[in-house]
VEXSE-55452 format. One record per residue: residue number from 1; residue in three letters; x, y, z of N, C-alpha, C in turn. Coordinates in nm, 4 decimals. Layout:
# residues N
R   i  aa      n.x      n.y      n.z     ca.x     ca.y     ca.z      c.x      c.y      c.z
R NUM ALA        X        Y        Z        X        Y        Z        X        Y        Z
...
***
This chain:
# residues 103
R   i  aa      n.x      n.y      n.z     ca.x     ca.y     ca.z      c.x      c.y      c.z
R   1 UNK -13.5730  12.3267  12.3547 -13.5851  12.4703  12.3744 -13.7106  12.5226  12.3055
R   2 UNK -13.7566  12.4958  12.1605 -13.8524  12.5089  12.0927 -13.9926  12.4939  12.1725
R   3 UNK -13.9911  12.3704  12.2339 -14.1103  12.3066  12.3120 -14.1045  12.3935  12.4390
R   4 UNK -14.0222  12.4371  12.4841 -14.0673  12.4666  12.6080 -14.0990  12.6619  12.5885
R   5 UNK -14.0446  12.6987  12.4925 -14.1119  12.8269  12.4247 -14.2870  12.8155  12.3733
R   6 UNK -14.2710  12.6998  12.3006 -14.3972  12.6917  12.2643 -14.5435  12.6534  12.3996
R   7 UNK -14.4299  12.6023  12.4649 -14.5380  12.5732  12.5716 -14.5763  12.7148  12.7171
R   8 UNK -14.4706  12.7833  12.6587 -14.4789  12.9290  12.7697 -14.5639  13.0145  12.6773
R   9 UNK -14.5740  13.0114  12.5782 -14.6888  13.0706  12.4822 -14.8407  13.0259  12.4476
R  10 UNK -14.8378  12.9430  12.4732 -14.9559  12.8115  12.4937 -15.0402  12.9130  12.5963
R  11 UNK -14.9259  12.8683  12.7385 -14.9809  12.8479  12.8166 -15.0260  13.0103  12.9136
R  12 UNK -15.0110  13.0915  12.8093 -15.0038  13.2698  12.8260 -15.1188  13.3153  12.7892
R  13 UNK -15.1386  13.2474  12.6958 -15.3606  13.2236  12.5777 -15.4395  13.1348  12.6576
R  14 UNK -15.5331  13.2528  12.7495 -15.6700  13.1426  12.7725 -15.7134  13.0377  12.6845
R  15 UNK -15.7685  12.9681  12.6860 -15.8323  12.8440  12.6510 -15.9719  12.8626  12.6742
R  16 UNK -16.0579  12.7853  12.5287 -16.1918  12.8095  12.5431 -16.1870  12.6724  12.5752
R  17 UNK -16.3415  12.6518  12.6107 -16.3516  12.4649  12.7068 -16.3232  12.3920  12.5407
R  18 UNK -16.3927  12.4023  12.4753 -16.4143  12.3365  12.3412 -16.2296  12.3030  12.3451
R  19 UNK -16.1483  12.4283  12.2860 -15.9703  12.3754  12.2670 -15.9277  12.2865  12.4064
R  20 UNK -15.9664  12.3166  12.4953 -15.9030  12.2508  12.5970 -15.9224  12.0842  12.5554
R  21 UNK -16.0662  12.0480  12.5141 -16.1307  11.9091  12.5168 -16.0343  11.8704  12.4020
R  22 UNK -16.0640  11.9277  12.2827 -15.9960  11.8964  12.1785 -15.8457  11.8654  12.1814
R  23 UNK -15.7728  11.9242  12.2529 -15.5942  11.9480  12.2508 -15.6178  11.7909  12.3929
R  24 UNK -15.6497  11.8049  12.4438 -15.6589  11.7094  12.6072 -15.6464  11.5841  12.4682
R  25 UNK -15.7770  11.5654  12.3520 -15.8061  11.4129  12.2861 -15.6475  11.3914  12.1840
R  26 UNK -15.6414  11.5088  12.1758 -15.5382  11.4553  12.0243 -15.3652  11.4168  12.1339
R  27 UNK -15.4050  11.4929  12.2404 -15.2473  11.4333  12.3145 -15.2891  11.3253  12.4033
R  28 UNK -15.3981  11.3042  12.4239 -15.3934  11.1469  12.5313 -15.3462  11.0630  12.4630
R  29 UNK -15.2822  10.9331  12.5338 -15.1817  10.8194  12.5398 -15.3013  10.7278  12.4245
R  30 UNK -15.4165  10.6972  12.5196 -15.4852  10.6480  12.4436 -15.5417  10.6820  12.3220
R  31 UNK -15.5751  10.8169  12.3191 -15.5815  10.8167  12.1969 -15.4674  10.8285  12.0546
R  32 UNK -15.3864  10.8138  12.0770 -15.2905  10.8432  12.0056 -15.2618  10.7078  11.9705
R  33 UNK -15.2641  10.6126  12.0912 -15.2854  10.4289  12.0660 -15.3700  10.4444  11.9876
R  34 UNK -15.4905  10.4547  11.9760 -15.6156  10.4261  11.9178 -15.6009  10.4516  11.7361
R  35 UNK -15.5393  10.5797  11.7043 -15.4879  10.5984  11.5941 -15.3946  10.4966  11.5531
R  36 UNK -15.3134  10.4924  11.6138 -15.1887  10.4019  11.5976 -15.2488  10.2322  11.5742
R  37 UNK -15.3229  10.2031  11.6587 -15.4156  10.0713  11.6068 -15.4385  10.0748  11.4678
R  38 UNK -15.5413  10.1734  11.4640 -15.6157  10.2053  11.3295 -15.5687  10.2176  11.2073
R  39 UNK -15.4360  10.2741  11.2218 -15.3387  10.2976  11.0829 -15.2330  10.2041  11.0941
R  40 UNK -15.2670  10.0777  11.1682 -15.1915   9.9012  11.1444 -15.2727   9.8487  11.0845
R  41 UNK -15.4225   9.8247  11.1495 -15.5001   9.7756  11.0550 -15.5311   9.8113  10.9299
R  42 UNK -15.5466   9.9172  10.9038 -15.5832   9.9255  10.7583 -15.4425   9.9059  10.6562
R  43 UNK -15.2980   9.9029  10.7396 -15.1965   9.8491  10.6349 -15.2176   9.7096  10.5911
R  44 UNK -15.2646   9.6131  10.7315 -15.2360   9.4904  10.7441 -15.3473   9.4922  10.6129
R  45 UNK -15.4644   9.5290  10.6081 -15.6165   9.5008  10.5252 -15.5105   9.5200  10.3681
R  46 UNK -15.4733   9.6806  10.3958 -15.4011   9.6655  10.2103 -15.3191   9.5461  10.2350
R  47 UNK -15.2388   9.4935  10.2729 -15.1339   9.4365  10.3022 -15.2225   9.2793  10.2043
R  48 UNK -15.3246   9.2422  10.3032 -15.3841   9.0947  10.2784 -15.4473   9.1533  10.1219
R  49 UNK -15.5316   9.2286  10.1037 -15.5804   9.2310   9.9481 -15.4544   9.2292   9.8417
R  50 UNK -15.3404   9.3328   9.8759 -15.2491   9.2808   9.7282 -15.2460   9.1705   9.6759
R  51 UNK -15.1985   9.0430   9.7127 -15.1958   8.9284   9.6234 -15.2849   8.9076   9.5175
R  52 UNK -15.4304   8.9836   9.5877 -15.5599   8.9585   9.4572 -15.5373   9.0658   9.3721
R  53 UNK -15.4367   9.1652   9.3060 -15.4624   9.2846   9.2689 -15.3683   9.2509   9.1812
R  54 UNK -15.3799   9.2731   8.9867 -15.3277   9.2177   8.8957 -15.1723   9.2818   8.9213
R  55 UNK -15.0495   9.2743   8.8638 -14.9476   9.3112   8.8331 -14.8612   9.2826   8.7148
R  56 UNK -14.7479   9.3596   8.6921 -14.6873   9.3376   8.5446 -14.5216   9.3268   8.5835
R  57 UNK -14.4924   9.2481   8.6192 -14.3170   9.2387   8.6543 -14.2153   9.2733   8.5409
R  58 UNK -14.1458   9.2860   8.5125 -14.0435   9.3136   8.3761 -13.8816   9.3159   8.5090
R  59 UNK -13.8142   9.2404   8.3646 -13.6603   9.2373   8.4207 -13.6020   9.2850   8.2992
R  60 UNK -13.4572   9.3393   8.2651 -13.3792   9.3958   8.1284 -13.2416   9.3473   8.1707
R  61 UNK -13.1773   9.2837   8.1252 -13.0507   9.2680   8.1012 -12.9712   9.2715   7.9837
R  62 UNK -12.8343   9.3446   8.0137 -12.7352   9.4212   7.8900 -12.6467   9.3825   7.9005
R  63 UNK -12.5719   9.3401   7.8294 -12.3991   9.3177   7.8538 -12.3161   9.3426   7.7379
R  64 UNK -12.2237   9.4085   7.7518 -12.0919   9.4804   7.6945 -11.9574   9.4098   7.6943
R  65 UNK -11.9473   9.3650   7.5834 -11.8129   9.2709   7.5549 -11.7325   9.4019   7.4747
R  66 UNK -11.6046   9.2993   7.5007 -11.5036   9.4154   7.4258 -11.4632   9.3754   7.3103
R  67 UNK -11.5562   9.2818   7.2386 -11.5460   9.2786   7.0838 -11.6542   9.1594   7.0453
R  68 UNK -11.6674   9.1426   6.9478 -11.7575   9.0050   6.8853 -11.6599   8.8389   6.9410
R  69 UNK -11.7502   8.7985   6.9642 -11.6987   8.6223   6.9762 -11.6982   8.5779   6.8346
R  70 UNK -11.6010   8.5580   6.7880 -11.6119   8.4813   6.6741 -11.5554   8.2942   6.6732
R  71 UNK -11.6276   8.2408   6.6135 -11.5700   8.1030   6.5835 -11.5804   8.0283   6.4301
R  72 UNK -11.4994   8.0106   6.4034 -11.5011   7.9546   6.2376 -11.5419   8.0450   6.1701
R  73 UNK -11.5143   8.1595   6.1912 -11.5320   8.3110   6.1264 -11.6616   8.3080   6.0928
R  74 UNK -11.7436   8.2986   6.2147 -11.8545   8.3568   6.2668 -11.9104   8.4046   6.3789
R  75 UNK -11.9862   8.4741   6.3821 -12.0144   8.5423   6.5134 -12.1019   8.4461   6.5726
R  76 UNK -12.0405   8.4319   6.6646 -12.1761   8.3468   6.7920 -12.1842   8.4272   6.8883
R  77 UNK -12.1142   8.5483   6.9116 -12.1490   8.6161   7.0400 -12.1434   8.7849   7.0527
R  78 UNK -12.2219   8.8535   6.9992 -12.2102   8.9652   6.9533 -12.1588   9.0650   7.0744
R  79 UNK -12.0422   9.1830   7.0657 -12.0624   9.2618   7.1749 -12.1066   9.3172   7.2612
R  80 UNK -12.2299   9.3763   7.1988 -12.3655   9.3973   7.2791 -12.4694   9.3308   7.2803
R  81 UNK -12.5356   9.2595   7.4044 -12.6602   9.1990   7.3755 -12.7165   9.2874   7.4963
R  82 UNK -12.8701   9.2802   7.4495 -12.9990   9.3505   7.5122 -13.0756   9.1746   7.5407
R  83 UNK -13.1376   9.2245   7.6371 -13.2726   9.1156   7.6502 -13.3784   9.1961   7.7557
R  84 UNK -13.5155   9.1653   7.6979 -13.5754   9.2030   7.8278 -13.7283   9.1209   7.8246
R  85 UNK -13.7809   9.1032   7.8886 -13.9195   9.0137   7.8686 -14.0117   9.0734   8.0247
R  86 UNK -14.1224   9.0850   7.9846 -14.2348   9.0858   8.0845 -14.2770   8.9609   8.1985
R  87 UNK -14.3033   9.0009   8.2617 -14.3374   8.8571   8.3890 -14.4773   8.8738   8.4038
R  88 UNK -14.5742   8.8358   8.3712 -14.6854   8.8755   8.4393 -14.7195   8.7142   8.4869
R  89 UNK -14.8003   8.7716   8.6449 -14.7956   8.5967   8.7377 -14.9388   8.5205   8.6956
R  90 UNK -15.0421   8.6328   8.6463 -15.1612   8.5480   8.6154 -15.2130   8.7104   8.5229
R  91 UNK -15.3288   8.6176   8.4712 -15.3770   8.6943   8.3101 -15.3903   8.8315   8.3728
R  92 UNK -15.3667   8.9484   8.3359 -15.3865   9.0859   8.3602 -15.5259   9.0918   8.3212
R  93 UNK -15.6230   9.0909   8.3820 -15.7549   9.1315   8.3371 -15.7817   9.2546   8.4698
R  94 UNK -15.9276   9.3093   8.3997 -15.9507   9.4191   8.5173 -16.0597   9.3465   8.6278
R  95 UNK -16.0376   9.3819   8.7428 -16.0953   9.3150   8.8676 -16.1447   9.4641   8.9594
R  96 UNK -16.2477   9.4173   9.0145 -16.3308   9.5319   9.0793 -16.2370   9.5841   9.1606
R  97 UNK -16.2649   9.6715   9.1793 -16.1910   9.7642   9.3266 -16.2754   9.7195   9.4544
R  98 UNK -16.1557   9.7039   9.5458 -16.2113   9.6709   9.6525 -16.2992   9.7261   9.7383
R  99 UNK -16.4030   9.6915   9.7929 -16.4997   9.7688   9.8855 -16.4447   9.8264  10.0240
R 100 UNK -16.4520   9.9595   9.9797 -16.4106  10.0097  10.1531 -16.5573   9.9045  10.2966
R 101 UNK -16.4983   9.9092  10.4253 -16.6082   9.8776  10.4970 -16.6480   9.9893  10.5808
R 102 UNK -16.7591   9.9584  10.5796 -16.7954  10.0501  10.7088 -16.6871  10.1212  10.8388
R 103 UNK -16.6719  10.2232  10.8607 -16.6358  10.2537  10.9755 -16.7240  10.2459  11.0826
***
């Protein structure tokens, strides 16, 4: 219902040649492919550079007992334990930013 209001209002406003050319490019099939190409490739491009781009992984694990483990009246297993450690996959150093290319 929206669209077809909007399009009885559209179509009520002359058109200068310039909007006509312009509105004709941004709704053709092809061009709208053409975009649609364009914004695959440049995912696929980020897509292939991540692997070269440093990172810092981290995992945390907690666990909650409902009292101390004791054995020979000592604790070997405390109620609460924390752990957490960093992952990093190769040395964190700084590395250039990638070069945009030419359009």
């Amino acid at each position: 219902m929206n669209t077809a209001l909007l399009l009885l209002t559209l179509a009520s406003q002359p058109l200068r040649f310039e909007e006509a050319v312009q509105r004709a490019l941004e709704n053709h099939p092809s061009m709208q492919l053409g975009r649609a190409d364009v914004a695959r490739a440049e995912a696929q491009l980020e897509q292939a550079r991540a692997p070269s781009l440093p990172y810092l992984g981290a995992n945390a694990i907690g666990t909650q007992l409902d009292g101390d483990r004791i054995l020979n009246d000592r604790v070997i297993m405390g109620a609460t334990q924390l752990s957490a450690n960093p992952r990093p996959p190769r040395p964190l150093s700084p590395c250039p930013s990638p070069r945009r290319l030419p359009a």
